[in-house]
C-alpha positions in Angstrom: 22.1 26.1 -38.9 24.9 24.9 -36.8 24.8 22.1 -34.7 26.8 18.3 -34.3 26.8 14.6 -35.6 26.8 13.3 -31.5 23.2 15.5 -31.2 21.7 12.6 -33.5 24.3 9.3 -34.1 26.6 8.6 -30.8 27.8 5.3 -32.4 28.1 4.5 -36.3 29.7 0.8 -38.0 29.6 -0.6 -41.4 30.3 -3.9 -42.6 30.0 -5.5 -46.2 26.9 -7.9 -46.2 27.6 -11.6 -47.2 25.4 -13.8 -48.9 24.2 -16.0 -45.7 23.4 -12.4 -44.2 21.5 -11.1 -47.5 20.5 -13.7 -49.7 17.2 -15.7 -48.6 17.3 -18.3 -50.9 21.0 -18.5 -48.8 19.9 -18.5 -45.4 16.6 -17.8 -43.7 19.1 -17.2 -40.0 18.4 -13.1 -40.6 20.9 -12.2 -38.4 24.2 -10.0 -38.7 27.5 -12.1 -38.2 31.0 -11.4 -36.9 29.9 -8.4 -35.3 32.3 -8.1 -32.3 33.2 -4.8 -32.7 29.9 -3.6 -32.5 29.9 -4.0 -28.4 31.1 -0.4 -28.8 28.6 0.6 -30.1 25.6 -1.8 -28.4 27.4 -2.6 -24.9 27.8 -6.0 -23.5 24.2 -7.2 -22.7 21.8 -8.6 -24.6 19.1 -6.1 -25.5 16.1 -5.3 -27.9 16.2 -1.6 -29.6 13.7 0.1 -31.8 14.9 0.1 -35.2 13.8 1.7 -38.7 15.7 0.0 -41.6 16.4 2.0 -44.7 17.1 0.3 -48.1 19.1 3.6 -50.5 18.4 2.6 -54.3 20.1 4.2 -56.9 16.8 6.4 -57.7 14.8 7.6 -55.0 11.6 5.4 -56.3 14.0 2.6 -54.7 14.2 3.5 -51.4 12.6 1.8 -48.7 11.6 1.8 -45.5 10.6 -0.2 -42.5 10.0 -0.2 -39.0 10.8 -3.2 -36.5 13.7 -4.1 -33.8 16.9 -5.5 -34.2 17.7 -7.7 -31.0 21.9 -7.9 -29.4 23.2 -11.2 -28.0 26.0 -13.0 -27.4 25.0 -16.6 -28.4 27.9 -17.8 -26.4 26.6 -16.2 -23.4 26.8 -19.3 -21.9 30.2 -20.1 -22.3 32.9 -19.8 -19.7 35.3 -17.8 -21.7 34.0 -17.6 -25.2 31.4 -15.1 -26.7 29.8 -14.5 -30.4 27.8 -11.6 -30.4 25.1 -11.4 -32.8 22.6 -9.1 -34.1 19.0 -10.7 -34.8 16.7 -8.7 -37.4 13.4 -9.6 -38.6 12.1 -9.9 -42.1 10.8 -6.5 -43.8 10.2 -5.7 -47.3 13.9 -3.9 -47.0 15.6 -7.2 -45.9 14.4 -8.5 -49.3 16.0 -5.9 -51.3 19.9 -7.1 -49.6 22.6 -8.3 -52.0 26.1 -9.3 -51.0 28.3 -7.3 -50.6 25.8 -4.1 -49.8 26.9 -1.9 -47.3 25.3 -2.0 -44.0 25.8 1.1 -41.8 24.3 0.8 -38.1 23.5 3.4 -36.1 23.3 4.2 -32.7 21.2 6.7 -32.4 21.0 9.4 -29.5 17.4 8.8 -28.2 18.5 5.3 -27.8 17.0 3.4 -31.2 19.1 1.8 -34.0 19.0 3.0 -37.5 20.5 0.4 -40.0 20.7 1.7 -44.1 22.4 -0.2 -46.6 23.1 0.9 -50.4 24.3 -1.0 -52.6 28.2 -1.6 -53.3 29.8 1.2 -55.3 26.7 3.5 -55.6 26.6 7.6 -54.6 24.7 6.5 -51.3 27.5 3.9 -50.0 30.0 6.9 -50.4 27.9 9.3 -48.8 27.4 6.9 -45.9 31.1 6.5 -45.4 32.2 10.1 -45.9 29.3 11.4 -43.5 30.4 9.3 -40.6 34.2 8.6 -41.5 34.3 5.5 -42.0 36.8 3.6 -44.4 36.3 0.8 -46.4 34.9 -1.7 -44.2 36.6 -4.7 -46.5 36.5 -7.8 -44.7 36.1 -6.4 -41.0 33.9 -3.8 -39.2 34.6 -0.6 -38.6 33.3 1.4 -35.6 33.3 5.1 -34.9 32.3 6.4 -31.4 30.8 10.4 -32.5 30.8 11.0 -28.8 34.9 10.8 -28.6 34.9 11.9 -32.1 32.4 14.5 -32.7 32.2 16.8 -35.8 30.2 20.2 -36.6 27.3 19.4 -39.3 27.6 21.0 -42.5 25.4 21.9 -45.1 26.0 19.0 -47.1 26.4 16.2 -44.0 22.7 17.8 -43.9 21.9 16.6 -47.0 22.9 13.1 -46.4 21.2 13.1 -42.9 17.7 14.3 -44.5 18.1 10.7 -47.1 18.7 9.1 -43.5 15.3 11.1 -41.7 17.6 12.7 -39.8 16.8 15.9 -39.2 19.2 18.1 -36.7 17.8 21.0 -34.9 18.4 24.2 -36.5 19.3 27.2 -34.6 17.2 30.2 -34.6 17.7 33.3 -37.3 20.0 35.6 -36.4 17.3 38.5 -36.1 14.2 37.4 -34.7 12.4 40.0 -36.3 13.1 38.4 -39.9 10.8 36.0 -38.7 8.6 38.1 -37.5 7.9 39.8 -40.3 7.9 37.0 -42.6 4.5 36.3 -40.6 3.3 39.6 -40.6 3.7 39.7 -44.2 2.3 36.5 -45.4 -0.1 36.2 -42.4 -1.3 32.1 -42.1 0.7 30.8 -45.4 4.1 30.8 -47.3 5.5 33.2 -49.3 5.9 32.5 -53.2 9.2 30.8 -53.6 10.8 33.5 -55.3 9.9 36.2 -52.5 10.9 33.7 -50.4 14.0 33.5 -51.8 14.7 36.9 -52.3 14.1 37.8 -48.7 16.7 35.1 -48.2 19.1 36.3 -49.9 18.8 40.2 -47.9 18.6 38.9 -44.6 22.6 37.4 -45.3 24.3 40.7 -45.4 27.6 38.9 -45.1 27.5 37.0 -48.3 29.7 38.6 -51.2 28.2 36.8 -54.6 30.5 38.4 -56.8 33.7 37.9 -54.9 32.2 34.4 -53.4 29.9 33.3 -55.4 30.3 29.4 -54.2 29.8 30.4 -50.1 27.1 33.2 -50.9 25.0 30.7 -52.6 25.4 28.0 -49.9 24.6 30.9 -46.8 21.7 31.6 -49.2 20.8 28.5 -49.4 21.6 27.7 -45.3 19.5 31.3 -44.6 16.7 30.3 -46.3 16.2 26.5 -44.6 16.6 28.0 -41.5 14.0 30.5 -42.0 11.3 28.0 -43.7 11.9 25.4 -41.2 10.9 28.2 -38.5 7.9 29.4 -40.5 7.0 25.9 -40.8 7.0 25.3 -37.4 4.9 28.0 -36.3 2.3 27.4 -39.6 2.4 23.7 -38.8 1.5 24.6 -34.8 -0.8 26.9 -35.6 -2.9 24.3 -37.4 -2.2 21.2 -35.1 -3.6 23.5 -32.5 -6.8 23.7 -34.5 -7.1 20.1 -34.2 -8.8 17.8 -36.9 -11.6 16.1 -35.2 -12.1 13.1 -36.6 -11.6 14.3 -39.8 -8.3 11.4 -40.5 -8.4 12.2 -44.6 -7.8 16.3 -43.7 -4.9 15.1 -41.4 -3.4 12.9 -43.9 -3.8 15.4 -46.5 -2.7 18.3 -44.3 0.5 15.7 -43.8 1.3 14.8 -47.6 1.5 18.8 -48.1 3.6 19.8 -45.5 6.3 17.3 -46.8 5.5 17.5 -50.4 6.2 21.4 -49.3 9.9 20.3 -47.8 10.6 18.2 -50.8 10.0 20.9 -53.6 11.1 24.1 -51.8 15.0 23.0 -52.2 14.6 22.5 -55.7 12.9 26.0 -56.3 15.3 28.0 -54.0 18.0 26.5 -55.9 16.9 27.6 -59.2 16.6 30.9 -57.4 19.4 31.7 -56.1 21.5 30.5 -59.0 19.2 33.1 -61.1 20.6 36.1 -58.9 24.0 34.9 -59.4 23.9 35.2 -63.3 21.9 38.4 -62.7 24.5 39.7 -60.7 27.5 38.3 -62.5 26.0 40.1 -65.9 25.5 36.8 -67.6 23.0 36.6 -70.8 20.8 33.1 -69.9 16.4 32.6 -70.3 15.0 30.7 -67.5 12.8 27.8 -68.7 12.9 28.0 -72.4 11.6 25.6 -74.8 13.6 23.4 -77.0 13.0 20.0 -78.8 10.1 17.8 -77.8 9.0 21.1 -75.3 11.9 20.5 -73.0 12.2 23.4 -70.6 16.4 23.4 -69.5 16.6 25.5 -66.3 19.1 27.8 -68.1 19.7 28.3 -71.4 22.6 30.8 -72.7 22.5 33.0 -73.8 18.7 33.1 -74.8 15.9 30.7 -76.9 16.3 32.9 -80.2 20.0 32.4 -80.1 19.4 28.8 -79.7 16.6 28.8 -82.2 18.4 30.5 -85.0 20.6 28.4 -86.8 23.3 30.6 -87.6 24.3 31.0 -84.2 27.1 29.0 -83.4 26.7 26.2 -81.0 30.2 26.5 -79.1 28.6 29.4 -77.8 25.5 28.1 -76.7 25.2 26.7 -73.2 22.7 25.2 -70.7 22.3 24.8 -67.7 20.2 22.3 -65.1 20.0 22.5 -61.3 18.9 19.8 -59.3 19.3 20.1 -55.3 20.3 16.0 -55.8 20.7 13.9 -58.7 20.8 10.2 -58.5 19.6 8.7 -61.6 17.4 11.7 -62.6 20.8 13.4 -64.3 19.8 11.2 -67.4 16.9 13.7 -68.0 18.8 16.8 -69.0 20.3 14.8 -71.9 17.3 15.0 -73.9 16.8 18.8 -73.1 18.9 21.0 -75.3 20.4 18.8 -79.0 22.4 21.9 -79.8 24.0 21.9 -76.7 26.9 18.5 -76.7 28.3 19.6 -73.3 26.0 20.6 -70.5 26.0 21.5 -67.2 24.3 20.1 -64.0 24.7 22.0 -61.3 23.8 20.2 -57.9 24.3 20.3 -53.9 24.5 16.4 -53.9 27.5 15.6 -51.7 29.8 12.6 -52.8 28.4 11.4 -55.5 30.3 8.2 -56.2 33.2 7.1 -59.1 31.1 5.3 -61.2 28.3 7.5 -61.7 30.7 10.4 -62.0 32.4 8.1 -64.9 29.4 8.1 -66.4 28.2 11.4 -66.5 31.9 12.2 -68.1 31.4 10.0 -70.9 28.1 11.6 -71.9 29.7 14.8 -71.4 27.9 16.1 -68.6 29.8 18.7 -66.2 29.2 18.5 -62.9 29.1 21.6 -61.3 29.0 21.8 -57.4 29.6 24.9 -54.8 33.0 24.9 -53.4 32.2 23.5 -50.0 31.3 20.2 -51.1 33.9 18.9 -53.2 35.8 18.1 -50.8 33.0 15.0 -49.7 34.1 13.9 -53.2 36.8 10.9 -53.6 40.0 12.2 -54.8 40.3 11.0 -58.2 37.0 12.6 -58.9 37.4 15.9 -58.3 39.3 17.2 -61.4 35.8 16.8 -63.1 33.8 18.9 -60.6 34.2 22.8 -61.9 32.6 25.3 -58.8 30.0 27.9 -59.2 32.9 30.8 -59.8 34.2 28.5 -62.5 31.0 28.0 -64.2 30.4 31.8 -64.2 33.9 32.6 -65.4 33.5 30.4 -68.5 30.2 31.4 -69.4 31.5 35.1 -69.3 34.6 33.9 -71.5 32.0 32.8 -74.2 29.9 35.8 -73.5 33.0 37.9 -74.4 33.9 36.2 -78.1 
């Protein structure tokens, strides 16, 4: 699961948008001004590249995509002495979602096209985009990085931000070929359930220490477990293309939705997963999808449903506790799932999640919990609110204890 940022983006720049740039009713010109710098990252000549656009909303119903060019010129070119590079981009139903003062991140990618996201100002995705490539505030100027002089190993959470992107790096083979092997000879032409699959997982990383660790043995867990689906799913997926689909277009499209419905869902479940053998191993007292008010189903509840049902119980020692692989907006749900519960805990692998929804999740007490490895993705200020795994676990066995 190792791998390098140059493998996929060899040049990355962000600029703040301006109105004449993002606003239609501003200026029809569609083009990307006082761009100078970005000859390191485009050359000197005028050229046409392949480009996907990527609009990041807040919640992942807002993001968009679109397919087109984006073409590099110096409309100077002309002139003696004097250049103005440009970059031209066409109208696309992400154009229409820009606002001043967006952040526009272009990149250069490594087969040769141009990938150019934007998110809006001060939201999670504008702070993953600068933390994933390094970039600083690009106030008033833009800033270039060349990942071919400056390269970096990926993580598991610069993985994260890449998938948003449709990025995917190459992931290296399992350590012992014949975990894959018998993976197929197991479960034959389909997946394992989740929870086998998980479980497997989890034995095959004989390394991982999750009582000592219990922040890196869920993330190798979790890194063990990607590696081996994506390799099952390559040889499923081959396995079928080879079988072809005739002319049958609605089994292909079908066959397509479920392969990356599959992707989509399978983070969230080996989540849940692996956090369940962590309070298994740890000795802590939880139920796993109990009811509460309105039918909610929290992913944890401590330290069971008829504690929390009886009303003599006291609440202090109640707890809950949700998992979600990444956030966004959808943190608001888990506010509705346990009334006896004041402070709860959402436990997520989203990387950098920015100030202002951090903020927010504070005041309506909501504790953040994240593995080790990723807080440092988070700004500064931030991260006295982030409590890791081994935290979590520590407190809830403090509770358990009175």
């Amino acid at each position: 699961m190792k791998g390098h940022l140059s493998s996929l983006v060899v040049g990355a720049a962000a600029k703040r948008l301006k109105a004449v740039e993002a606003d239609p009713t501003t200026s029809n010109q569609h083009e990307f001004n006082g761009v100078q710098q970005l000859r390191a990252v485009f050359g000197e000549e005028r050229r046409r590249f392949p480009a996907r656009f990527l609009y990041l909303g807040d919640d992942e119903s807002e993001t968009v995509r679109a397919d087109g060019f984006v073409t590099w010129y110096d409309a100077r070119e002309a002139h003696p002495v004097r250049s103005e590079y440009r970059l031209y981009f066409p109208a696309t139903e992400v154009s229409g979602k820009l606002r001043p003062r967006d952040l526009a991140v272009f990149l250069r990618r490594s087969d040769g096209s141009v990938l150019v996201a934007f998110a809006p100002a001060q939201s999670t995705h504008e702070h993953q985009l600068l933390w994933l490539f390094n970039l600083p505030e690009p106030e008033g100027s833009v800033l270039v990085r060349d990942l071919q002089q400056n390269d970096v190993p990926l993580s598991f959470p610069a993985r994260i931000v890449l998938s948003e992107l449709g990025l995917e790096p190459e992931i290296s083979a399992p350590d012992e070929e014949s975990e894959l092997d018998i993976l197929i000879e197991r479960y034959g032409d389909g997946f394992p359930p989740t929870a086998e699959f998980s479980a497997f997982a989890r034995a095959s990383v004989r390394e991982a220490d999750a009582r000592a660790d219990p922040d890196g043995a869920l993330i190798m867990w979790l890194e063990r477990e990607e590696a081996l689906f994506r390799h099952l799913e390559r040889h499923l997926v081959l396995e079928r293309l080879r079988q072809g689909f005739g002319e049958d277009v609605d089994t292909f499209i079908s066959f397509s939705l479920s392969v990356q419905n599959r992707r989509k869902s399978r983070v969230g479940f080996a989540l849940e997963h692996h956090v369940e053998a962590l309070l298994v191993e740890h000795g802590i007292a939880f139920e796993r999808g109990a009811i509460t008010e309105r039918r909610s189903r929290p992913d944890f509840l401590f330290p069971s449903a008829e504690a929390y049902r009886n009303p003599e119980f006291p609440a202090e020692r109640l707890g809950m506790l949700a998992t979600k692989s990444t956030c966004k907006d959808r943190w608001r749900q888990i506010l509705a799932e346990a009334d006896r519960i004041s402070r709860k805990h959402l436990l997520t692998l989203e990387p950098a999640i920015s100030s202002t929804q951090m903020q927010e999740m504070e005041a309506r007490s909501v504790v953040v919990v994240v593995p080790r490895p990723l807080i440092g993705t988070f700004a500064e200020r931030d991260r006295h609110r982030l409590v890791t795994v081994a935290d979590f676990l520590r407190e809830r066995h403090e509770v358990q204890a009175l």
